[in-house]
N, C-alpha and C positions, 0 to 999 in steps of 0.2 A: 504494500500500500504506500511505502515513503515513497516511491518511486513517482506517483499517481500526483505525490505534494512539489514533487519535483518542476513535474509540466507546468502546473497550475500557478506555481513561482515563478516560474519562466514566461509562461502565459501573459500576465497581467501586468507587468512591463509592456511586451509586444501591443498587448493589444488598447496598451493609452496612447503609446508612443505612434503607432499606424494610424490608429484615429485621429491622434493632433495633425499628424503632417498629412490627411489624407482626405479626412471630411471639414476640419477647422481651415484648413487654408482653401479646399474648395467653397467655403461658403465666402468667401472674400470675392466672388463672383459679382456679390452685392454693390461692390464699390465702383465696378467696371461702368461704363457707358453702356446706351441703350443700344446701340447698334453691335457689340461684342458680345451682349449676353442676352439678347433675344433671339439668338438664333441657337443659341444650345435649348434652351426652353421644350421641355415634352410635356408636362404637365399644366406649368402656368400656361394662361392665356396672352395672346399675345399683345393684348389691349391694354395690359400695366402700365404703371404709367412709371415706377421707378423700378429698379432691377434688384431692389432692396424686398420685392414683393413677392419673391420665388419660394415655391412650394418647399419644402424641406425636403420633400420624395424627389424635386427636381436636383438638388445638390448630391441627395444619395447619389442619382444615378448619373448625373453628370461628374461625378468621383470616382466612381466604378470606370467610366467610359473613357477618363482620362488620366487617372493616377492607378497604375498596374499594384498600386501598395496598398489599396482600400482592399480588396481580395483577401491578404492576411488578415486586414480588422477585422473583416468579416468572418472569416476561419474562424478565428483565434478567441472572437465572440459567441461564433457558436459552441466552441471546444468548453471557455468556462459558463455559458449557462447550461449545459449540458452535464459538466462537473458540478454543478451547484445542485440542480436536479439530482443527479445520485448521490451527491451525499444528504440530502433531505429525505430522498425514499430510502434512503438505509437507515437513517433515524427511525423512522415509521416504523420499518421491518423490525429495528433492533427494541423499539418502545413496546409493540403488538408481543412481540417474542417474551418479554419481559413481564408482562403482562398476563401470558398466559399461564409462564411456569410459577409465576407466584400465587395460582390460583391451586 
């Protein structure tokens, strides 16, 4: 199991450090001019009137489509809520187990 604490150590580094330089500087999109950041636009509409007014799902995926390093955030995200997840259903399992032999 140290093994398991290992990644998850390793992990949560990775995955602030990719998200800053990944989704935090693509949302600096906002600062750009209308004419350089209306044409990434998939979600917003293209009638805003400042570029400060982008969807959040549009910077996801204009991060995805232009920085090959959101791909790790992403990994590395799903890897620890996935590790967060089993160790809460082990608690369950080890709480229920507990529970039933003190019966």
């Amino acid at each position: 199991m140290k093994k398991w604490w290992v990644f998850w150590v390793f992990s949560v580094p990775i995955f602030i450090l990719t998200f800053m330089k990944s989704f935090f500087i693509t949302s600096k999109i906002t600062y750009e001019s209308q004419s350089e950041c209306k044409p990434m636009f998939i979600f917003t509409p293209q009638n805003v009137h400042y570029c400060s007014e982008i969807y959040p799902i549009d910077i996801f995926l204009i991060s995805l489509k232009t920085k090959p390093l959101s791909y790790i955030c992403l990994i590395s995200g799903i890897y620890l809520i996935g590790f967060i997840l089993y160790l809460f259903i082990r608690l369950i399992m080890k709480s229920r187990e507990n529970r039933i032999n003190a019966r």
